[in-house]
N, C-alpha and C positions, 0 to 999 in steps of 0.2 A: 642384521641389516634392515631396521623396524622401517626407518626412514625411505630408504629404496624402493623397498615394498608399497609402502604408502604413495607415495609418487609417482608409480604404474599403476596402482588400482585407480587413479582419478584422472588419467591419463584420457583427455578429448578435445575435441578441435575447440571447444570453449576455454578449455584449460591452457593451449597452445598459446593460442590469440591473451590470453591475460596474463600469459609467464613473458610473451612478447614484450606487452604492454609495458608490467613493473621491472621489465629489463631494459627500460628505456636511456636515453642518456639525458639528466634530468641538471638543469640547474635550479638554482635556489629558487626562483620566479616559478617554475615548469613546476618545481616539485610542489607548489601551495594549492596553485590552480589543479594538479591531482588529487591532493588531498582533499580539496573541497569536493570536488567532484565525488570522490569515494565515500566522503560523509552526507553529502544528502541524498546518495542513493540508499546507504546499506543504516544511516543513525536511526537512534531510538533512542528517543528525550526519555532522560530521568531527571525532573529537576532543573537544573542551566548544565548537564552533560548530555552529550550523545554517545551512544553506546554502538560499536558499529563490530560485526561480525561477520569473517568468511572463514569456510569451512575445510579450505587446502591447508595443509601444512607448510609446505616451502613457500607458499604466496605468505602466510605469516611471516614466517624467518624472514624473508626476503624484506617486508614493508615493514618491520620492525628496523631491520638494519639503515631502511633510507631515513625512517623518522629518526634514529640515533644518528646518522650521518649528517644532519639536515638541521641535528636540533632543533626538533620540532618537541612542543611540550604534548604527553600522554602519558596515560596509564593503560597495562593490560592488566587486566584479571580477567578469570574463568572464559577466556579463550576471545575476551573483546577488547576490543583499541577503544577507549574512553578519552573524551576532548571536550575542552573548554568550551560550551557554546558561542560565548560572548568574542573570546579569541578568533573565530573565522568570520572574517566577515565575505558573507557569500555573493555581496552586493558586489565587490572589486575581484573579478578574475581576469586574469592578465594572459593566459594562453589558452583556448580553447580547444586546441587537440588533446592537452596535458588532461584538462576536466575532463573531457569524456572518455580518456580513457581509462580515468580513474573511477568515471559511473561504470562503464562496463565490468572492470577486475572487481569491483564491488557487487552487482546484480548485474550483469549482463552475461549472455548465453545465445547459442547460434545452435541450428539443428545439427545431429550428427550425417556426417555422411552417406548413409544407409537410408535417411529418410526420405519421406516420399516426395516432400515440399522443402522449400525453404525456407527458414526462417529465424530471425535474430531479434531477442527483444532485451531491455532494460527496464527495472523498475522502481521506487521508490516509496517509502513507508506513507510519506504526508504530501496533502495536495499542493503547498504550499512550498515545500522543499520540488516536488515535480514539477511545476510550476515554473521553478528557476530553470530546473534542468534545462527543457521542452521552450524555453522562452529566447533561446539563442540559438536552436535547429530550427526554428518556424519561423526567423527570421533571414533564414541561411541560404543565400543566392538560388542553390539548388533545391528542389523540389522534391523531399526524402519520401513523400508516401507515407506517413508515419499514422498508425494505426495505433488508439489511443481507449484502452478499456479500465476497468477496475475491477479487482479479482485477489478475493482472500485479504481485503482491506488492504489489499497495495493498488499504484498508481503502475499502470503498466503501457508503455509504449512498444509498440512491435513494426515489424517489416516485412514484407512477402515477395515482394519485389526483389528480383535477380539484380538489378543494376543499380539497385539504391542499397542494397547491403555490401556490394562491392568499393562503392562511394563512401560507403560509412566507415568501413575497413581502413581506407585509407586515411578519411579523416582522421582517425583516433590514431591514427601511426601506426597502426600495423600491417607494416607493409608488407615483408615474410607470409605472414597468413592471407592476406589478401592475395598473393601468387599462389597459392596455394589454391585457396576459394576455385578462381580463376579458372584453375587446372582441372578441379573435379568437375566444376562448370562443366569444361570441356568435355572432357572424359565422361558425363552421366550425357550431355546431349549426343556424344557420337554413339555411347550406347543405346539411346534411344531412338535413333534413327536406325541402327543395325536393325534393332527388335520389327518396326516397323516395317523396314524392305525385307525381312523374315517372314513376316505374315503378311507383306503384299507377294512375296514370293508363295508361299503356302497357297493363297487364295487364289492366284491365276495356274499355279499346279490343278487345284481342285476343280479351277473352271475345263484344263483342258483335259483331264480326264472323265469328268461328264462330258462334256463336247464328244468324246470321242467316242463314248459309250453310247451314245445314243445316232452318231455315224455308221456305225459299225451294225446296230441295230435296224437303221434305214436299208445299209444295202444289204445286209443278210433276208428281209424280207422283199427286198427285188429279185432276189436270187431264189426265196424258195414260190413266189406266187407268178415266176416267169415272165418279168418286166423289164430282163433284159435289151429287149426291140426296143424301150423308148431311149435308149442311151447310144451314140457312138463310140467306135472303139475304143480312142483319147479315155474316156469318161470309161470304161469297164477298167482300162487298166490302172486310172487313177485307185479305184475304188479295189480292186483286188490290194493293192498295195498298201491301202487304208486298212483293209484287213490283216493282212501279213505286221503293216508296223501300226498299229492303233495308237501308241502316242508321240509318232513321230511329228516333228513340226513340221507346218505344208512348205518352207523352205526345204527342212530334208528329202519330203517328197518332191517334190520340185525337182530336186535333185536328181531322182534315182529316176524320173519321170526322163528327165533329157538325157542319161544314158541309153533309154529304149526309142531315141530322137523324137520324143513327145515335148515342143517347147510351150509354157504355157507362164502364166505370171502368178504370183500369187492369189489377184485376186479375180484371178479365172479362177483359178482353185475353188475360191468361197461362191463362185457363180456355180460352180458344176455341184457345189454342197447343197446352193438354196435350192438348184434344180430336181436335187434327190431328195431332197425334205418335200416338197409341193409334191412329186409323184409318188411317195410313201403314203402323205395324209391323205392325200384326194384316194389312193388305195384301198386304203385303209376305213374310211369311212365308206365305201362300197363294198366292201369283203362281205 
């Protein structure tokens, strides 16, 4: 099973998005403006041929069978679709979803799921063939963002933007994947918001167990340097009970407070707390 195997090893959301792609439903018009597309992302002039190369196997099979379908004139050898240069003429494209999805199945690639950012880019051997590409996105009603380098003698255009690679998705027709996109969207911001209310949760744990550590320390030394006289009743019994439950929240004390018919609000509570902090420091710095 050579074939099967092959076909799950190169298995990724790149690979998805361009088996979508060359699984489109193409007419004879659709299918030219692909192939164009596919030849000035992936050609390499030899001479008046381009020499155009991808490295999946069933995307061969597959773009072999539409150029036989299609009657389109090439040659393969040694693993490349070879084309008439003079035959395309790149100046006349007649569908522009079909081109770009034919630049993408040819160089184009989307981050894997896993990663940190997001990003999709396509690119192309010569300035001149990029040029064409990039010359009917930058004239394109909507505003892609497109992010424009050179690197490793290719022309590379990219995108980082969350809502302009979901537009692009669509543009190119693939729509399947772009639900998809969509969904991890989802799925990675509602994780990220989890992680977030995680560690806002974590951090006001942490605030109130110092909070109460250092409570517990205020009235343990009213209790041993006999400072109980400056406190009323209300206020020892809050404070014993601060000891007893140390990280109870002052709603729960509150609570246990008006079972002993002590009514008080919460922020009495935080009044009778600032009142035992001021009578510990002023203490405390007299000791």
């Amino acid at each position: 099973m050579p074939f099967l195997w092959w076909r799950e090893s190169t298995m990724s959301f790149s690979y998805d998005i361009k088996w979508e792609l060359i699984n489109s439903k193409f007419n004879s018009s659709k299918f030219k403006s692909f192939v164009k597309g596919f030849v000035l992302a992936s050609g390499v002039k030899k001479e008046d041929k381009l020499w155009c190369k991808i490295n999946s196997f069933d995307l061969i099979e597959k773009f072999k069978e539409l150029l036989n379908n299609f009657k389109f004139q090439y040659q393969f050898e040694k693993g490349n679709f070879i084309f008439e240069a003079k035959k395309l003429n790149f100046k006349n494209i007649t569908n522009f979803t079909s081109f770009y999805a034919g630049v993408f199945v040819a160089r184009g690639s989307i981050s894997k799921e896993e990663a940190n950012s997001y990003h999709l880019e396509f690119s192309s051997n010569y300035q001149d063939y990029f040029n064409l590409i990039m010359e009917r996105i930058l004239k394109h009603e909507y505003d892609f963002h497109f992010n424009i380098l050179t690197k490793k003698n290719k022309y590379v255009a990219y995108l980082k933007r969350v809502s302009s690679i979901s537009t692009f998705l669509q543009g190119i027709g693939a729509l399947n994947n772009y639900f998809i996109f969509e969904e991890r969207k989802i799925n990675r911001d509602m994780k990220s918001a989890m992680v977030k209310f995680t560690n806002l949760d974590v951090q006001n744990s942490l605030k109130i167990v110092n909070s109460s550590k250092q409570h517990c320390t205020y009235i343990n030394f009213v209790y041993q340097k006999n400072l109980k006289y400056l406190f009323n009743e209300k206020e020892l019994a809050f404070f014993d009970l601060k000891l007893e439950y140390p990280y109870l929240s002052l709603e729960g004390i509150k609570e246990l407070l008006e079972k002993r018919n002590i009514y008080i609000s919460k922020s009495g509570l935080n009044h009778w707390l600032i009142k035992l902090k001021k009578i510990y420091l002023n203490n405390k710095e007299n000791k």
